[in-house]
DRENPA-3360 file (N, C-alpha, C; in nm, 2 decimals, always signed):
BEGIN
1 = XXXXXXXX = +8.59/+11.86/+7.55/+8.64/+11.77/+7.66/+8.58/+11.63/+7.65 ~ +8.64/+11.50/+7.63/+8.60/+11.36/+7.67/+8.58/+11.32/+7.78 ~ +8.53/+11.28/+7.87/+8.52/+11.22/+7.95/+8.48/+11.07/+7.95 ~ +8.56/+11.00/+8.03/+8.54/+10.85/+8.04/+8.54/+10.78/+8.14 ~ +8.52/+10.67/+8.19/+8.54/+10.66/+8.34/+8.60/+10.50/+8.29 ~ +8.79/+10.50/+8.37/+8.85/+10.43/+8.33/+8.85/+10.33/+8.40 ~ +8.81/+10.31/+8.51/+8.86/+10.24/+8.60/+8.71/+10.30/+8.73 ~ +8.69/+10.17/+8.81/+8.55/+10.20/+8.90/+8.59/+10.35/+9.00;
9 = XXXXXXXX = +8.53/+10.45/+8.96/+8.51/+10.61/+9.06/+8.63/+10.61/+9.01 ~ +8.70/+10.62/+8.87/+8.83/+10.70/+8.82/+8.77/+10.74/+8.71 ~ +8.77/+10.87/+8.66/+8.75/+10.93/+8.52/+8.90/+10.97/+8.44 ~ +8.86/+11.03/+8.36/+8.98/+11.08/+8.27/+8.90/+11.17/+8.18 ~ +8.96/+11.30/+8.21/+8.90/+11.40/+8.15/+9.04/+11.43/+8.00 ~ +9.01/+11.46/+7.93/+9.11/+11.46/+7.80/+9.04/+11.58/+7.71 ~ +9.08/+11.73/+7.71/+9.05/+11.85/+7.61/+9.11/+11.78/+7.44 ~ +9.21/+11.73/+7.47/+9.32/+11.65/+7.35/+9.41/+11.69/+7.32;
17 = XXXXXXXX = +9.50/+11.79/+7.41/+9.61/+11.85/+7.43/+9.64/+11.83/+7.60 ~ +9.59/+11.77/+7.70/+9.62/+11.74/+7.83/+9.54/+11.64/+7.90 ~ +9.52/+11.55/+7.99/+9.45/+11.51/+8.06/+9.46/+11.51/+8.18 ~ +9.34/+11.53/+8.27/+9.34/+11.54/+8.41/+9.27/+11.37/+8.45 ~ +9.27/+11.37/+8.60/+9.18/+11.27/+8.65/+9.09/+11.27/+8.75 ~ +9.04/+11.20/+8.77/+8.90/+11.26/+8.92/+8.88/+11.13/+8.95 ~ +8.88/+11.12/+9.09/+8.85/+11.01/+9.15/+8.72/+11.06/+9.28 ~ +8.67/+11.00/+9.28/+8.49/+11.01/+9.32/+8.48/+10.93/+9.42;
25 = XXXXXXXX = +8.43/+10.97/+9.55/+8.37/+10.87/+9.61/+8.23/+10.97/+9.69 ~ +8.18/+10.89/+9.81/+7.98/+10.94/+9.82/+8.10/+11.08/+9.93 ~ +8.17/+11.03/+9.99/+8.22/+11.18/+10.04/+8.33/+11.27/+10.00 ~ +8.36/+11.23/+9.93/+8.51/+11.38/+9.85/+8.54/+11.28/+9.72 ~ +8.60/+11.36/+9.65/+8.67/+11.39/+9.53/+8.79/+11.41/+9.55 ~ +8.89/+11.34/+9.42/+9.02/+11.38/+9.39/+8.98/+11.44/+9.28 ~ +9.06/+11.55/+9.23/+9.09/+11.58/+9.09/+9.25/+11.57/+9.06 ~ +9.34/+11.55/+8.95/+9.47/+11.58/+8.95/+9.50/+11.64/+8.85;
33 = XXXXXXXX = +9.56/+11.77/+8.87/+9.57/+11.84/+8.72/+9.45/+11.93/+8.71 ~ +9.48/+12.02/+8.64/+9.37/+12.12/+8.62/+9.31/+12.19/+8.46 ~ +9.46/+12.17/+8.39/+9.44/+12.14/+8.24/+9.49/+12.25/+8.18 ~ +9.43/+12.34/+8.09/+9.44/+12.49/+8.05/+9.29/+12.54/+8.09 ~ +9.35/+12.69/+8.09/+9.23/+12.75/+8.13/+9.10/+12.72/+8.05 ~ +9.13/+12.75/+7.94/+8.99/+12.72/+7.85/+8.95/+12.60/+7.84 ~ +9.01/+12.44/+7.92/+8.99/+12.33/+7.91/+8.83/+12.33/+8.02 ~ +8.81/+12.45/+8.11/+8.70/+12.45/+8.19/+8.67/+12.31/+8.25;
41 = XXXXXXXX = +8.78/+12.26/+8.36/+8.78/+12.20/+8.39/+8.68/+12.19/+8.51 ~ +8.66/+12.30/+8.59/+8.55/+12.28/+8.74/+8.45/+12.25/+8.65 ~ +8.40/+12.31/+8.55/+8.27/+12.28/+8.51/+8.26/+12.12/+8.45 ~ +8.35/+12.10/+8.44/+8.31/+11.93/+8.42/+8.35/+11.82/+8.52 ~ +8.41/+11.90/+8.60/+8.43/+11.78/+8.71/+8.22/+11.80/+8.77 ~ +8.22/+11.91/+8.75/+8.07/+11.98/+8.85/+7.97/+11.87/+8.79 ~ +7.99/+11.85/+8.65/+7.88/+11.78/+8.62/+7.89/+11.62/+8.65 ~ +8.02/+11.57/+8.70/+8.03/+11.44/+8.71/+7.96/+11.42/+8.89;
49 = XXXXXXXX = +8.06/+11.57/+9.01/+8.04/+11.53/+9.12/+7.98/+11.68/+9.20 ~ +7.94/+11.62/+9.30/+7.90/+11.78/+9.41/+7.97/+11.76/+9.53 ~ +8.05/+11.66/+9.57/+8.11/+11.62/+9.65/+8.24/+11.77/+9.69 ~ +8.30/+11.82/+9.80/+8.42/+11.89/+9.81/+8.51/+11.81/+9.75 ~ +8.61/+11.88/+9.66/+8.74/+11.85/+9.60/+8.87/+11.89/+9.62 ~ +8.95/+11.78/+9.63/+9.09/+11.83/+9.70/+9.19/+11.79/+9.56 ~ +9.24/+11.94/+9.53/+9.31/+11.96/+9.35/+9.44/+11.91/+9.42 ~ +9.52/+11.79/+9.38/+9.65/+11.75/+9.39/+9.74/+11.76/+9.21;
57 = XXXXXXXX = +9.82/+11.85/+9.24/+9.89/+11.89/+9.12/+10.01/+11.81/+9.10 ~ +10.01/+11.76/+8.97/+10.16/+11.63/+8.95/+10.30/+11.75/+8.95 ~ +10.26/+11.91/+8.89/+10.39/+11.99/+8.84/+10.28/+12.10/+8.80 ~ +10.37/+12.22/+8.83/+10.31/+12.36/+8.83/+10.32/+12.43/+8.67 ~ +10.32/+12.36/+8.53/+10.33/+12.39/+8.42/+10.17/+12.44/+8.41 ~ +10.19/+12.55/+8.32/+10.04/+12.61/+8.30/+9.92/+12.51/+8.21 ~ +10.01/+12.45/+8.13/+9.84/+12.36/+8.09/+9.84/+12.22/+8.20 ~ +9.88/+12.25/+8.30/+9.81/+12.20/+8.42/+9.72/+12.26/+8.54;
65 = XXXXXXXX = +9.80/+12.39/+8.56/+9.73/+12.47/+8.61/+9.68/+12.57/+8.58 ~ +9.64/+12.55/+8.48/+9.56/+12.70/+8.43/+9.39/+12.69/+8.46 ~ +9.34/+12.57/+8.48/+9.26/+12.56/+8.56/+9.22/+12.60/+8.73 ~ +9.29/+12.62/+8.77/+9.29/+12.60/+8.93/+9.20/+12.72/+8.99 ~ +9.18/+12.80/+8.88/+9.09/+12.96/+8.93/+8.95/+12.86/+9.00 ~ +8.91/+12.79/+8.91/+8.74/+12.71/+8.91/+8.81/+12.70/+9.13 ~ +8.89/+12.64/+9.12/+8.94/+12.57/+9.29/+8.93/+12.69/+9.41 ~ +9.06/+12.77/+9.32/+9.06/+12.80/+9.44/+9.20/+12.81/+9.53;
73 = XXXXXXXX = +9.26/+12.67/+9.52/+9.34/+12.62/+9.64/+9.42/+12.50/+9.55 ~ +9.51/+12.43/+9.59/+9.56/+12.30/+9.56/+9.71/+12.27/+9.61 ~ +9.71/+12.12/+9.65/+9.78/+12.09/+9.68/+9.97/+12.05/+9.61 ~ +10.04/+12.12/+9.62/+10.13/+12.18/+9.52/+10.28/+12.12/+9.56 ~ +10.36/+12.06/+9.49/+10.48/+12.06/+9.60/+10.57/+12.16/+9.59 ~ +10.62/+12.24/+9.71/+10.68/+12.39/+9.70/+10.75/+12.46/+9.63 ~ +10.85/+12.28/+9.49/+10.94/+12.32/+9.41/+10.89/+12.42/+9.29 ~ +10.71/+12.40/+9.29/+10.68/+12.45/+9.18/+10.55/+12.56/+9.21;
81 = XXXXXXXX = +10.57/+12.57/+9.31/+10.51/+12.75/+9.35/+10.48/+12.80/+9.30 ~ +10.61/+12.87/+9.27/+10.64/+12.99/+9.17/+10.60/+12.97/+9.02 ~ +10.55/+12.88/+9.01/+10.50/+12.84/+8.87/+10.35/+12.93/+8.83 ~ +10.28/+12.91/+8.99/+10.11/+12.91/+8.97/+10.07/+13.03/+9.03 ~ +9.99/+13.09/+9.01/+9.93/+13.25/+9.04/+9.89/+13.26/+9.18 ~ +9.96/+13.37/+9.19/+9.97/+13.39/+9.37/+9.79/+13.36/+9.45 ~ +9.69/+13.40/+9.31/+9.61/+13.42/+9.43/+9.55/+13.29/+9.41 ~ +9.62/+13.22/+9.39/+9.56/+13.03/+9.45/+9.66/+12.97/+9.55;
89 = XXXXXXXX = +9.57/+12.95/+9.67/+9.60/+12.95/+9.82/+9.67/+12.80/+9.79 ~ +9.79/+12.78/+9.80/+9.87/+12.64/+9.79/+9.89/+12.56/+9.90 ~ +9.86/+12.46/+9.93/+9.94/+12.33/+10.02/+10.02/+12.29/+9.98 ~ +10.10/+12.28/+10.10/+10.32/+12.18/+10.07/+10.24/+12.06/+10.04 ~ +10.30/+12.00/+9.94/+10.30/+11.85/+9.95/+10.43/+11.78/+9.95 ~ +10.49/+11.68/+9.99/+10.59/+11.60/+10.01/+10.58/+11.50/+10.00 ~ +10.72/+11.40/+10.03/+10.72/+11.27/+9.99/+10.68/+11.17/+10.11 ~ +10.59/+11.10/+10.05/+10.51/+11.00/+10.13/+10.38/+11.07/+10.19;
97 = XXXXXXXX = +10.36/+11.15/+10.16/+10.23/+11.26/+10.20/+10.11/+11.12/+10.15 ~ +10.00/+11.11/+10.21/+9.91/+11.02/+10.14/+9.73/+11.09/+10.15 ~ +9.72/+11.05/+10.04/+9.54/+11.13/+9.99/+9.47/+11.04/+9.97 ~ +9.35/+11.02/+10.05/+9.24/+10.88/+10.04/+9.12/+10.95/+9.97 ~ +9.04/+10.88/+9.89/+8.95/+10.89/+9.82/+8.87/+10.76/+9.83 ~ +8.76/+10.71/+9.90/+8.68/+10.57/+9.84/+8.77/+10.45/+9.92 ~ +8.82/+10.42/+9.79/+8.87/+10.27/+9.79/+9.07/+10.33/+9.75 ~ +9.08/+10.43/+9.68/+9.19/+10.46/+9.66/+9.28/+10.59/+9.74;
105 = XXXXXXXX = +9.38/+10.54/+9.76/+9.47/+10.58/+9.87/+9.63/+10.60/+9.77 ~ +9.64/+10.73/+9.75/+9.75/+10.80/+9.70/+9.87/+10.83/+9.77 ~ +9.94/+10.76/+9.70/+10.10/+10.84/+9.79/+10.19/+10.90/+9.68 ~ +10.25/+11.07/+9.78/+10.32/+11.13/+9.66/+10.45/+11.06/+9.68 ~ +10.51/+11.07/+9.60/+10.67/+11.05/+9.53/+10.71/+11.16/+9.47 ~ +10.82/+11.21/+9.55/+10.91/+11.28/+9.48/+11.02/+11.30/+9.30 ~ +10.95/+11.34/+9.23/+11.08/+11.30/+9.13/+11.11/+11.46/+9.04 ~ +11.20/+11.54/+9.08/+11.21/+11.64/+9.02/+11.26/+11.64/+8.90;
113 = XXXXXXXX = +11.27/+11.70/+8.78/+11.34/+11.69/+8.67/+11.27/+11.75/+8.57 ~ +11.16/+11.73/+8.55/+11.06/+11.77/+8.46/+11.05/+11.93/+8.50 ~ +10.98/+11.95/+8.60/+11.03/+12.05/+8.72/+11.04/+12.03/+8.81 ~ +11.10/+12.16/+8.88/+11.13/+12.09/+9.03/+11.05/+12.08/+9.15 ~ +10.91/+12.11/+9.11/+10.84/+12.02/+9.23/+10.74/+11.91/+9.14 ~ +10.82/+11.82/+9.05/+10.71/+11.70/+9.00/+10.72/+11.63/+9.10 ~ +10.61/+11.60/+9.09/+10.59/+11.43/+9.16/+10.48/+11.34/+9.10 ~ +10.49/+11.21/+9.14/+10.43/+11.10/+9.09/+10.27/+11.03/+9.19;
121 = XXXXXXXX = +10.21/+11.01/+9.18/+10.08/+10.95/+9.27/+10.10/+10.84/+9.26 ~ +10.09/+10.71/+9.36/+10.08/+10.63/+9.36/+10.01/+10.54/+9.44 ~ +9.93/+10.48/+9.37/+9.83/+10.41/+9.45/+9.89/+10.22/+9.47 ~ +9.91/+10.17/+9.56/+10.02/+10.04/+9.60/+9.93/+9.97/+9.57 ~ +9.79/+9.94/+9.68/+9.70/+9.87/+9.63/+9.64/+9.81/+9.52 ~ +9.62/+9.90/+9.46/+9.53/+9.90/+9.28/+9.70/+9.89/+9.19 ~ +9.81/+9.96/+9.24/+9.93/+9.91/+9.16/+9.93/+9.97/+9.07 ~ +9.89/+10.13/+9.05/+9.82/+10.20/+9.00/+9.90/+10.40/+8.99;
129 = XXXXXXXX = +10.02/+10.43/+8.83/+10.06/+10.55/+8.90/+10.02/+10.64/+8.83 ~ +10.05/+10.75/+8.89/+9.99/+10.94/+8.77/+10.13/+10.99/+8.80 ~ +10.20/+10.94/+8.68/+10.37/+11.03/+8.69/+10.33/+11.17/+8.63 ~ +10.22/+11.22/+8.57/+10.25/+11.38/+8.53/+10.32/+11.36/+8.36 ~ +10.41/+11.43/+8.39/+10.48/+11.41/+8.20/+10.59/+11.36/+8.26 ~ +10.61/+11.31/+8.37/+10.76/+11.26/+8.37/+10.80/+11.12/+8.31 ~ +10.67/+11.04/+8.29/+10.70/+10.96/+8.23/+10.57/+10.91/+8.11 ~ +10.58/+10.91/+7.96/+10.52/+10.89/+7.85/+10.57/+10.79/+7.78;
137 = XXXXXXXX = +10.50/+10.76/+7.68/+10.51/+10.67/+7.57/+10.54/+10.78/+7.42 ~ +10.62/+10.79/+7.39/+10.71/+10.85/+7.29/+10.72/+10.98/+7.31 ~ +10.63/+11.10/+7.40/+10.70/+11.21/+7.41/+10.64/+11.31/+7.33 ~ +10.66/+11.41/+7.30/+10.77/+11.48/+7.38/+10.79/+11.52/+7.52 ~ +10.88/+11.51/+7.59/+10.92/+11.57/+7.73/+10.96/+11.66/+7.73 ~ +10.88/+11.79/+7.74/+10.99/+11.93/+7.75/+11.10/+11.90/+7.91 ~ +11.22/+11.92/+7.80/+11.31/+11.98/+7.92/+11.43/+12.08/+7.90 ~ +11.33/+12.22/+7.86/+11.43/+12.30/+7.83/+11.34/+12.38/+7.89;
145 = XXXXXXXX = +11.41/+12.49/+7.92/+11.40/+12.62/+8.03/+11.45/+12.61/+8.20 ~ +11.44/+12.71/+8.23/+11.44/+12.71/+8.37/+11.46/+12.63/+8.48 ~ +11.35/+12.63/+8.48/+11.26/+12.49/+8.59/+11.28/+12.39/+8.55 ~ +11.34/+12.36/+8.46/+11.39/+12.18/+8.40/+11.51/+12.14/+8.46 ~ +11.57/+12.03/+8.49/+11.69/+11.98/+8.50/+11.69/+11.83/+8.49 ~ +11.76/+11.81/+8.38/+11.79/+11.67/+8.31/+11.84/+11.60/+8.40 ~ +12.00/+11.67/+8.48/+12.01/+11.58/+8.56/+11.92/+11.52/+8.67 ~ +11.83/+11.58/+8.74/+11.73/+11.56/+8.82/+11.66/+11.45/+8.79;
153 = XXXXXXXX = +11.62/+11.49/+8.66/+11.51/+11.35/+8.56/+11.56/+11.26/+8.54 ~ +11.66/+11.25/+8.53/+11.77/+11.10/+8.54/+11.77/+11.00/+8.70 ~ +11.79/+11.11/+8.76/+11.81/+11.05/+8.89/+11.66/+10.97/+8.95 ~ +11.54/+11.11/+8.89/+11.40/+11.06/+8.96/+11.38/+10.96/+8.85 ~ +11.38/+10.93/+8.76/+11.35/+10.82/+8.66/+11.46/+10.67/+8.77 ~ +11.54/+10.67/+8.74/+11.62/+10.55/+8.86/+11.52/+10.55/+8.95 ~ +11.47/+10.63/+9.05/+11.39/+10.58/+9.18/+11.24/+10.54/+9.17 ~ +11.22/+10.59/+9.01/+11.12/+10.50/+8.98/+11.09/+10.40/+8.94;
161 = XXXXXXXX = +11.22/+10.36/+8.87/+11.26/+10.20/+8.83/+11.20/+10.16/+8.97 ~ +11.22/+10.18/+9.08/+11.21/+10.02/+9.20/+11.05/+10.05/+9.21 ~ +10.94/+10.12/+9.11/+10.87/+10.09/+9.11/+10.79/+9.99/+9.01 ~ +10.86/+9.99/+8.90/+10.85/+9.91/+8.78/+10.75/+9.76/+8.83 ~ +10.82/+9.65/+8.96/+10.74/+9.59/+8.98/+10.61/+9.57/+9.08 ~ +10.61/+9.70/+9.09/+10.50/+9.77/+9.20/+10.36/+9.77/+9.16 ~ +10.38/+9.84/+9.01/+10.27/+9.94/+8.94/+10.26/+9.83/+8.80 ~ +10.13/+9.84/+8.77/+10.07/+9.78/+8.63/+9.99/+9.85/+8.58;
169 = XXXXXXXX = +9.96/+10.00/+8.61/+9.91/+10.10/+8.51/+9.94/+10.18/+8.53 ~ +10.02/+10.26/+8.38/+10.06/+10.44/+8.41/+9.99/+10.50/+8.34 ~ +9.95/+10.60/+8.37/+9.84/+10.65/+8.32/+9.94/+10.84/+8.33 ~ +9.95/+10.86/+8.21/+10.07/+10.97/+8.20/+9.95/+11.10/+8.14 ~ +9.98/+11.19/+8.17/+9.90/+11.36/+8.15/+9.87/+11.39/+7.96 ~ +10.03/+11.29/+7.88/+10.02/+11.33/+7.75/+10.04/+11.22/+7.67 ~ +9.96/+11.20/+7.57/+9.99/+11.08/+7.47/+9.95/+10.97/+7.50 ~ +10.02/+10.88/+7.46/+9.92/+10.73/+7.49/+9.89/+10.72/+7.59;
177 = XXXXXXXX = +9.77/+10.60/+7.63/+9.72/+10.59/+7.78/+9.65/+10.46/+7.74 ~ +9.65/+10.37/+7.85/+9.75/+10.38/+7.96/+9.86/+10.32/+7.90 ~ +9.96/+10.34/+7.97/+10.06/+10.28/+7.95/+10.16/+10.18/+8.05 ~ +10.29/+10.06/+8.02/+10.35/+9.98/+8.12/+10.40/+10.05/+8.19 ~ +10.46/+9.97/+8.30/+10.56/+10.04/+8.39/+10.73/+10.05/+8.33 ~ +10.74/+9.94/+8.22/+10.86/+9.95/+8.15/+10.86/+10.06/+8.11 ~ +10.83/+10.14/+8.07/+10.85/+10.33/+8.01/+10.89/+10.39/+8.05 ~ +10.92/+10.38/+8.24/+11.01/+10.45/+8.29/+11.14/+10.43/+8.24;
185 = XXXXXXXX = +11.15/+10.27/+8.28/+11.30/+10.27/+8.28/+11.40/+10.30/+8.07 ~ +11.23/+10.28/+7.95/+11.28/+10.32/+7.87/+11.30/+10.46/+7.84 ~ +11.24/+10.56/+7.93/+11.24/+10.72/+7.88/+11.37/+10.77/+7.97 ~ +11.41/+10.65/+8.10/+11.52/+10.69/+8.17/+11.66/+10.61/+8.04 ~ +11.68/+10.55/+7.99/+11.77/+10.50/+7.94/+11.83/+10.64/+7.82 ~ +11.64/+10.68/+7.72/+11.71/+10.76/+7.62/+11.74/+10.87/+7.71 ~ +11.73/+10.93/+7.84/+11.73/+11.03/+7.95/+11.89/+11.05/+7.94 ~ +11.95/+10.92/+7.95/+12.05/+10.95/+7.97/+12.16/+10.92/+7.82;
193 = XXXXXXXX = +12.10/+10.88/+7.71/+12.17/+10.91/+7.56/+12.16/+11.03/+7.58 ~ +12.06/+11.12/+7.63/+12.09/+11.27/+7.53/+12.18/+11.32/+7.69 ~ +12.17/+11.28/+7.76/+12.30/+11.34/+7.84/+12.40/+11.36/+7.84 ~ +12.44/+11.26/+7.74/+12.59/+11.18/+7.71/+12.62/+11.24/+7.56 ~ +12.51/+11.31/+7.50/+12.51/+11.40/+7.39/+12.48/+11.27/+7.28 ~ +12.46/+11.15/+7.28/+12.45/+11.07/+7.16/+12.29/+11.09/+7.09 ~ +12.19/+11.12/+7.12/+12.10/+11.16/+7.04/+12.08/+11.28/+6.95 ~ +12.07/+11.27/+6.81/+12.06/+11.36/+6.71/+11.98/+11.46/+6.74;
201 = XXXXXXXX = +11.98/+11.63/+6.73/+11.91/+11.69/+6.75/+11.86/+11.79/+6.62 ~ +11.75/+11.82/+6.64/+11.71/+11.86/+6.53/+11.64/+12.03/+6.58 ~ +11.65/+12.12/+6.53/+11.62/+12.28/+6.61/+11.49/+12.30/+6.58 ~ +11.38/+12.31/+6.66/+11.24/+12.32/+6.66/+11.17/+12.42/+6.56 ~ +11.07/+12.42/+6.49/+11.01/+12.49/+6.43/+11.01/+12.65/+6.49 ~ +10.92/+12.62/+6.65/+10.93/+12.76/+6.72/+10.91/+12.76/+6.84 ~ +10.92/+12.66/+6.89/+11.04/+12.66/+7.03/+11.20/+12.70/+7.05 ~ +11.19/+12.78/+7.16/+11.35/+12.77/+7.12/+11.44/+12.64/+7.21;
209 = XXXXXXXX = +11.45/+12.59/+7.13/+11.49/+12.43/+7.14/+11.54/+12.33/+7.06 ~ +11.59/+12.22/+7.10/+11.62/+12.13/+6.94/+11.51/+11.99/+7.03 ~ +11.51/+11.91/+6.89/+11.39/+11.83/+6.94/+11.48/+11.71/+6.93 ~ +11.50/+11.58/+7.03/+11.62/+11.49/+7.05/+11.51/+11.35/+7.05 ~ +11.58/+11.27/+6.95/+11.48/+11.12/+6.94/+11.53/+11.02/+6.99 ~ +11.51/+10.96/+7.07/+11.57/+10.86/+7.14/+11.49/+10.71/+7.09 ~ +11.56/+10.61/+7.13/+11.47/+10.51/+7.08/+11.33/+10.47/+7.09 ~ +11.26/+10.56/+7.23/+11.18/+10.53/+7.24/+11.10/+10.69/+7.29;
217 = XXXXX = +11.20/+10.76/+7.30/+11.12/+10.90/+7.34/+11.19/+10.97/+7.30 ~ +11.12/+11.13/+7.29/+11.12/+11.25/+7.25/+11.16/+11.36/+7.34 ~ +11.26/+11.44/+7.32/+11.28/+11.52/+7.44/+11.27/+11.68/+7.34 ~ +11.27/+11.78/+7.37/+11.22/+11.86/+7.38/+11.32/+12.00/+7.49 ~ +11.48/+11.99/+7.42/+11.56/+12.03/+7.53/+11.70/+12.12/+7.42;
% end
């Protein structure tokens, strides 16, 4: 596990297959994301803080939550429940719900697509967001199975455009970091090539899936 501290009482924890974040102040902790299990995430937030920690999850995919045993508890939005193991005690989260830490003050955003309880953190002040995987710099974006819906991701990518001039750092769960706020509106443009069927697809090694290249992102559908 890496640990860095990106930004004043913001870390970035990175195994190198997922990243979480922790935000620290002298009375509580944020963490977001939990990682894979073997990423032993409590044990490293433990050595940064001893403060109580309140787990805010971007989407209920397991190398997010496969940590959450160390917790306990976390704050979940209901679309993705069913994703995370019964015996972790869940909180609803919703849109415009807000989580203060220090100096930083989080608001969720709704954007389903990725799955259907993603959402985005957004801090207005600092100008500052944690989309989860909904939005990266080249991808891949799984969106094939179940709990995916392309058209969803299309629509939540548009409501994140009106944040474009809001935010000046994304700071996304996979791949490059940080990244612009222009990425939304490019991962929403190829979002909607492969909707329209114009991006080439190619059939995954061993996923069952084809892998779709857009100009600027990767989908995974």
């Amino acid at each position: 596990m890496h640990v860095s501290l990106f930004a004043e009482n913001l870390y970035v924890l990175d195994d190198g297959k997922v990243r979480q974040f922790l935000i620290v102040s002298d009375g509580n902790a944020i963490l977001i994301d939990t990682g894979f299990k073997d990423s032993h995430i409590y044990e490293e937030v433990r050595k940064i803080t001893t403060a109580p920690i309140t787990v805010l999850m971007t989407h209920g995919d397991g190398d997010h939550a496969g940590g959450l045993d160390g917790f306990g508890e976390c704050y979940l939005h209901e679309g993705d429940w069913h994703l995370v193991k019964d015996n972790i005690k869940k909180h609803a989260m919703h849109e415009g719900d807000i989580f203060k830490c220090g100096e930083y003050c989080l608001e969720v955003i709704e954007i389903p697509g990725h799955t259907y309880g993603s959402v985005a953190f957004f801090d207005r002040k600092k100008k500052l967001m944690f989309p989860g995987d909904s939005v990266q710099k080249t991808g891949p974006i799984y969106m094939f199975g179940n709990h995916r819906n392309l058209d969803l991701y299309i629509e939540s990518q548009k409501k994140l455009c009106e944040y474009i001039d809001k935010a000046d750092t994304i700071l996304p769960c996979h791949n490059e970091y940080p990244i612009t706020p222009d990425y939304i509106e490019k991962n929403l443009n190829d979002a909607i090539l492969l909707k329209e069927g114009k991006l080439k697809g190619e059939k995954h090694e061993f996923l069952p899936c084809c892998t779709y290249t857009g100009e600027y992102t990767k989908f995974y559908y």
